[in-house]
C-alpha positions as CSV (number, residue, x, y, z in Angstrom):
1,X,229.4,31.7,-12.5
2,X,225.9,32.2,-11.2
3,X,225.8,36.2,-11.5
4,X,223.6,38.6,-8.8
5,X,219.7,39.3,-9.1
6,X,217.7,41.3,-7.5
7,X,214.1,40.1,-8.3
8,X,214.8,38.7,-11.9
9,X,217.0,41.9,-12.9
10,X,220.7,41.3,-13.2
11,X,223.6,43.1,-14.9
12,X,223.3,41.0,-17.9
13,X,219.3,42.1,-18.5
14,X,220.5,45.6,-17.5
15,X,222.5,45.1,-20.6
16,X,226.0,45.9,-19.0
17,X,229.0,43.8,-19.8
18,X,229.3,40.2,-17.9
19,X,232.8,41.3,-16.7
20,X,231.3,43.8,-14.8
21,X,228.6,41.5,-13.2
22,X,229.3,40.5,-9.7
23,X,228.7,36.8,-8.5
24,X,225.5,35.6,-6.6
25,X,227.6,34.5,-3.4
26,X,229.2,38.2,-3.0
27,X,226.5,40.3,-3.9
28,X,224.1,40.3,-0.8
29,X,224.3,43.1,1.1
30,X,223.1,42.9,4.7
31,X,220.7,46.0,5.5
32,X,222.4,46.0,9.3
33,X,225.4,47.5,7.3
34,X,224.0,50.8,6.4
35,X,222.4,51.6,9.6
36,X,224.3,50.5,12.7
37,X,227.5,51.7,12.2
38,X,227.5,54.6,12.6
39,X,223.8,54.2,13.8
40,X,221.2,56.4,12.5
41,X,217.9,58.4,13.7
42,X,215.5,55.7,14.3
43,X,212.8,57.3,11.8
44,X,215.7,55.9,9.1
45,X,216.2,52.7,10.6
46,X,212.5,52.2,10.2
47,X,213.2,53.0,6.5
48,X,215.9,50.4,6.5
49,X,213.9,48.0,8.1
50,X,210.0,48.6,6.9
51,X,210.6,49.6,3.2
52,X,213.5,47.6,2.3
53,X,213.1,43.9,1.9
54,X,217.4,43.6,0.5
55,X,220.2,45.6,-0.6
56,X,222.1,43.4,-3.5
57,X,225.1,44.6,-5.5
58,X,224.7,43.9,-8.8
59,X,227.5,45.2,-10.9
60,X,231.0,46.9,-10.2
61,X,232.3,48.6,-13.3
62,X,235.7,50.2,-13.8
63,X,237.7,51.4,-16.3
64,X,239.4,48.6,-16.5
65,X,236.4,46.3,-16.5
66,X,234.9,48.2,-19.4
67,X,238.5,48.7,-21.4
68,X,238.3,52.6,-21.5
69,X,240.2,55.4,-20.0
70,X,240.0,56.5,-16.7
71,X,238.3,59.5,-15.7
72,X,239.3,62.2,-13.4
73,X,236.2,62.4,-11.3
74,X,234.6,58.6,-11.0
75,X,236.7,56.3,-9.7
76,X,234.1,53.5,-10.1
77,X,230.5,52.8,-10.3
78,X,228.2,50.8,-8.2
79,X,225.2,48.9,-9.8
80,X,223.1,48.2,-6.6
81,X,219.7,46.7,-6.4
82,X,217.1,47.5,-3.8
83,X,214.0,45.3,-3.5
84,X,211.9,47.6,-1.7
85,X,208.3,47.0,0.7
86,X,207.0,50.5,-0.3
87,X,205.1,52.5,-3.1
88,X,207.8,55.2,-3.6
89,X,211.5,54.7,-4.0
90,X,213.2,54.8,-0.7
91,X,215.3,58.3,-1.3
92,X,216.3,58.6,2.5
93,X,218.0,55.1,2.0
94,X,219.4,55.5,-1.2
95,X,220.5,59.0,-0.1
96,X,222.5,57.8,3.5
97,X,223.9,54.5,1.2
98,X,225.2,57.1,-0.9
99,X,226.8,59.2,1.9
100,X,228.6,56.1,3.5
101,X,230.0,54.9,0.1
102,X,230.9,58.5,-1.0
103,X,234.1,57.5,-2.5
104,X,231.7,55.8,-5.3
105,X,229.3,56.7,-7.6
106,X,226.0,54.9,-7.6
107,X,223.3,53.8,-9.5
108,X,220.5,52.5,-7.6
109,X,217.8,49.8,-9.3
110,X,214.5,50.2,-6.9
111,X,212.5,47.2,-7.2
112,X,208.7,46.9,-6.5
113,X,205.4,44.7,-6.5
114,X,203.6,46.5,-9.5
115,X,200.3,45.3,-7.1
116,X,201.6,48.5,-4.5
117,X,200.7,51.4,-7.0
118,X,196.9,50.1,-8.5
119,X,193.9,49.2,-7.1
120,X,195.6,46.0,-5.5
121,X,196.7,47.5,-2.5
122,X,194.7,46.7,0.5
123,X,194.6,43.5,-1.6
124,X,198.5,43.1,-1.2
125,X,198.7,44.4,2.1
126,X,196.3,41.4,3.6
127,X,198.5,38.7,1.4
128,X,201.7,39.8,1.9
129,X,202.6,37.6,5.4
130,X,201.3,34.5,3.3
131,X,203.5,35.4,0.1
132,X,207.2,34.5,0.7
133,X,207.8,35.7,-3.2
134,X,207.0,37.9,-5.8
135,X,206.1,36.4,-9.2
136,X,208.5,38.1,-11.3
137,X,205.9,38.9,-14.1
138,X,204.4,41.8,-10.9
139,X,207.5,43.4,-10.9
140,X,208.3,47.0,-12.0
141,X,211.8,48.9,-11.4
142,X,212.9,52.4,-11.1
143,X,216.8,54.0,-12.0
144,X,218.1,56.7,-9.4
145,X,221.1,58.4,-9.3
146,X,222.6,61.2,-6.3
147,X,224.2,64.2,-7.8
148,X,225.8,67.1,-6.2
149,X,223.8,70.1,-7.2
150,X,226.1,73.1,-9.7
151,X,226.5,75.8,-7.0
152,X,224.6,79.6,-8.4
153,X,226.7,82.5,-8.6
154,X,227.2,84.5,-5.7
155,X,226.2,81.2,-3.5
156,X,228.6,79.8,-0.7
157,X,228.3,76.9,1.8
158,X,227.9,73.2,1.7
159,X,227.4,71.4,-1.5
160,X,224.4,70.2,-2.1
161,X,222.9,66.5,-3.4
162,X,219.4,65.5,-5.2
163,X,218.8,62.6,-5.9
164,X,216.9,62.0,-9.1
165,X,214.6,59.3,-9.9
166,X,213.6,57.7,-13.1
167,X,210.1,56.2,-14.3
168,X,208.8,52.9,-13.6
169,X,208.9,50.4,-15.8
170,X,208.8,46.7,-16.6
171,X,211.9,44.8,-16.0
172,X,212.9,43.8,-19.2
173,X,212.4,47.4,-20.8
174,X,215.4,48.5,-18.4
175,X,217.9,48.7,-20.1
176,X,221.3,50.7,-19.6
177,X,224.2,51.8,-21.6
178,X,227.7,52.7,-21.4
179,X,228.2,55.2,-23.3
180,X,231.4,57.4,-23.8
181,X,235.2,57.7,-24.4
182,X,236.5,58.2,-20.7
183,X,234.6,56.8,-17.4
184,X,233.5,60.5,-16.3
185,X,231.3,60.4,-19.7
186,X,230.3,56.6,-18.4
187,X,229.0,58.0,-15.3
188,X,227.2,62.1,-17.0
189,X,226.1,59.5,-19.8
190,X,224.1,56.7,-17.6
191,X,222.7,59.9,-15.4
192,X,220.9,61.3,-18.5
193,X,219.5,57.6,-18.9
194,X,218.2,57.5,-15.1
195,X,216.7,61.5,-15.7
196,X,216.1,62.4,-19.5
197,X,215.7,58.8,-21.0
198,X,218.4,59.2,-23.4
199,X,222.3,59.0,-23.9
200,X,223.5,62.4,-24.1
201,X,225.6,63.3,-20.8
202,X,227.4,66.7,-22.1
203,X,226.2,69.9,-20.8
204,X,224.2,68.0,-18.0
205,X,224.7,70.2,-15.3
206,X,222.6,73.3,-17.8
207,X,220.3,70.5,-18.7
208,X,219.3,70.1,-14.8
209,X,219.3,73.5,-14.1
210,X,216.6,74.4,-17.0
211,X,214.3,71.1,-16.1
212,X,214.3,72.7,-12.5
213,X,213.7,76.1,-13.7
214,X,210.7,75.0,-15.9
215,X,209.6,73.0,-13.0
216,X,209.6,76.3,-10.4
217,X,207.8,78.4,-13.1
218,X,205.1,76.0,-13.9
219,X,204.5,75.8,-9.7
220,X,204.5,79.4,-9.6
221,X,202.0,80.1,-12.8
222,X,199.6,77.4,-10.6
223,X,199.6,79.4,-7.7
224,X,199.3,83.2,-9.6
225,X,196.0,81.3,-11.6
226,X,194.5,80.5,-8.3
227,X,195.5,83.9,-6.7
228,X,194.1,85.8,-9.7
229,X,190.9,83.6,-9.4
230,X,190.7,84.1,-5.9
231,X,191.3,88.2,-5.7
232,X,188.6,90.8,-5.6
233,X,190.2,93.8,-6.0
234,X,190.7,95.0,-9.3
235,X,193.9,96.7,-8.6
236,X,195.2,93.1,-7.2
237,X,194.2,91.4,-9.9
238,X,196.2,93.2,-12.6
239,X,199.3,93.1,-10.2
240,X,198.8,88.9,-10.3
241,X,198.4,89.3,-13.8
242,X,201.4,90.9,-14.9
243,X,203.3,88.3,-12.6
244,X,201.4,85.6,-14.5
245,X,202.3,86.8,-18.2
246,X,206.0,87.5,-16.8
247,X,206.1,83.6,-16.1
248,X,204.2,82.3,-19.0
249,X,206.4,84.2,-21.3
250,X,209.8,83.0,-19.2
251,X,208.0,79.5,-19.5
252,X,207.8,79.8,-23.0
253,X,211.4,80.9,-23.8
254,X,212.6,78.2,-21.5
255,X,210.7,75.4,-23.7
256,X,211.1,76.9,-26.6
């Protein structure tokens, strides 16, 4: 059986099970799928259609596929490839693909021309209606994974989504594991691949929340230095102050 590729990535170099690996003749998924039915805004379409070259599934596992217990949250995950036209990975894609196969958890693999994020550029642009295909050796991939956000104390309303996205790297550095006893731990597990770089999927949820916290202090100790820099009364500047050691120190115990 001739198994599914996107560029020269496949379940197989991904280094997920060949059971799971879905054939080359099934795995093409047209991009008219995803965005005429229902149809979309057209600013998306344009996404669909300007930064996405194809949409191929790669690998389906299951519990049964992988020979481990069920889990009570993930019924099964999706192992799609996107072979994208654009710099950045296509979140507003992956994010409606996500919404229409809800049902599923994903994991995206965003595929690139390494030539889009150096000095090649305007070099690429002017060569890219006489290329037809991209020599696999330019090629560069990203993980991404959607996950609904834990919801603060006190907080009501909808539930709400991010969706996180990994480094860049060469094709045959990606690598992914399954890890864990039950497929919930499959799917935490292979999310703290796509975000952290490692295995561990307990506690994720805690894990996410200090990464963003670090991330809105060290925005908010940016903008105090510049304030403090910037003021010229004396009284305002020891009022940014204290705000800035409040933060450094909350910084501190959060990486410490």
């Amino acid at each position: 059986m001739t198994i599914a590729h996107c560029g020269n990535i496949s379940a197989l170099t991904l280094g997920l099970p060949q059971t799971c690996a879905i054939p080359e003749a099934k795995s093409v998924l047209p991009k008219q799928m995803f965005y005429m039915k229902p149809p979309v805004s057209a600013r998306l379409k344009q996404r669909f259609v300007g930064d996405v070259e194809s949409i191929t599934m790669l690998a389906l596992l299951r519990p049964n596929t992988l020979g481990m217990a069920a889990g009570t949250k993930t019924r099964e995950i999706l192992v799609m490839g996107i072979e994208q036209n654009c710099k950045d990975a296509p979140v507003e894609v992956m994010e409606h693909i996500a919404k229409l196969r809800s049902a599923s958890k994903i994991l995206f693999v965003c595929v690139r021309d390494a030539s889009l994020t150096g000095a090649d550029d305007k070099a690429h642009a002017q060569n890219a209606d006489n290329e037809t295909q991209t020599d696999n050796a330019d090629l560069e991939c990203a993980f991404a994974v959607q996950r609904i956000l834990p919801v603060r104390a006190g907080h009501q309303g909808e539930a709400q989504t991010q969706t996180y996205v990994g480094k860049w790297q060469k094709p045959e550095k990606a690598h992914l594991e399954v890890a864990g006893t039950t497929f919930d731990e499959v799917w935490q597990s292979l999310c703290a691949q796509v975000i952290f770089g490692d295995t561990d999927g307990s506690n994720l949820d805690a894990r996410l929340a200090k990464q963003a916290a670090i991330a809105e202090l060290t925005a908010q100790i940016t903008k105090l230095e510049g304030d403090h820099a910037r003021a010229k009364d004396g009284s305002k500047r020891n009022e940014i102050y204290v705000k800035l050691h409040k933060a450094k120190k909350q910084l501190e115990e959060l990486q410490s």
